[in-house]
N, C-alpha and C positions, 0 to 999 in steps of 0.2 A: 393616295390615302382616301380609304371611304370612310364617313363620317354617318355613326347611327344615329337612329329617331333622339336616341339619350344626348349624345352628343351635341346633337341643336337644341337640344329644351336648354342642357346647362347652358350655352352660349347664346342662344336668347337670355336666360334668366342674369346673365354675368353682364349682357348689354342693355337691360331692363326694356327688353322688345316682347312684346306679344304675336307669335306666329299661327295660324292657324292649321289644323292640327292638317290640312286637305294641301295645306303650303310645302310641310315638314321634306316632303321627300324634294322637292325641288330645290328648297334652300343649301338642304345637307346637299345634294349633286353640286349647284353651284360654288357652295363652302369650300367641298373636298377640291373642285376643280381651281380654286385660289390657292390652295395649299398645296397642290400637284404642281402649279406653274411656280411657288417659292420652293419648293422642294429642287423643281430643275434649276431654277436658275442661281442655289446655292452648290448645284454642283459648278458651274462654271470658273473659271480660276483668273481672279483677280490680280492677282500677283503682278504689281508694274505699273495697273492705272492710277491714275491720279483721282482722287477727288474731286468733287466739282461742284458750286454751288449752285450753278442753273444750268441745265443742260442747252441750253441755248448762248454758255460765255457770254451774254449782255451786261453790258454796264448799266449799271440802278441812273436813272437820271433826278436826280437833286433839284431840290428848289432852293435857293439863297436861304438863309436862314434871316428874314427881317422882321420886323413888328409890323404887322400889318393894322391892330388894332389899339387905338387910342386906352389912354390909362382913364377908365371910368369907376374907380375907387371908391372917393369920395361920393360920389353919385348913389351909389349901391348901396353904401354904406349910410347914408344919410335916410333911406326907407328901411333900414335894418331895425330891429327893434331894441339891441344896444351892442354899443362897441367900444371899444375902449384901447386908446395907443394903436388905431388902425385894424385891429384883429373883431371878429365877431364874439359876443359873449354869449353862450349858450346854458341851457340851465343841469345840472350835475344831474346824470341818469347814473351814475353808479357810484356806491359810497365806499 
């Protein structure tokens, strides 16, 4: 797929990029050649694989879910400028 001058302005202008105009022809070659290599590789026929959520089958390694950090509440709250039943009170920005 060759991709014109036109064809990069709108897809710069749709990805809010600025190309310059000495760029254009190199982008659109590089463009079309992204859409030649999705163009081939939806010929190929899938039928049978499985999906996969990382191509490398790793296990996510986890961290314990603990509290690492003390309850400093009160603390915070006490330089708040007011609070009330624990919660912060903020002044009404819309009526």
């Amino acid at each position: 797929m060759s991709l014109e001058q036109s064809d990069v302005d709108k897809i710069a202008h749709l990805a809010r990029l600025e190309i310059a105009a000495d760029d254009v022809p190199e982008v659109a070659r590089n463009l079309s050649n992204i859409l030649d290599l999705v163009a081939q590789m939806d010929t190929i026929d899938t039928d049978g694989v499985e999906p996969m959520a990382h191509p490398l089958e790793m296990a996510q390694r986890l961290r314990e879910d603990e509290v690492t950090e003390t309850d400093q509440r009160e603390r915070f709250q006490a330089i708040a400028p007011q609070t009330e039943n624990g919660l912060y009170l903020v002044p009404r920005v819309i009526e």
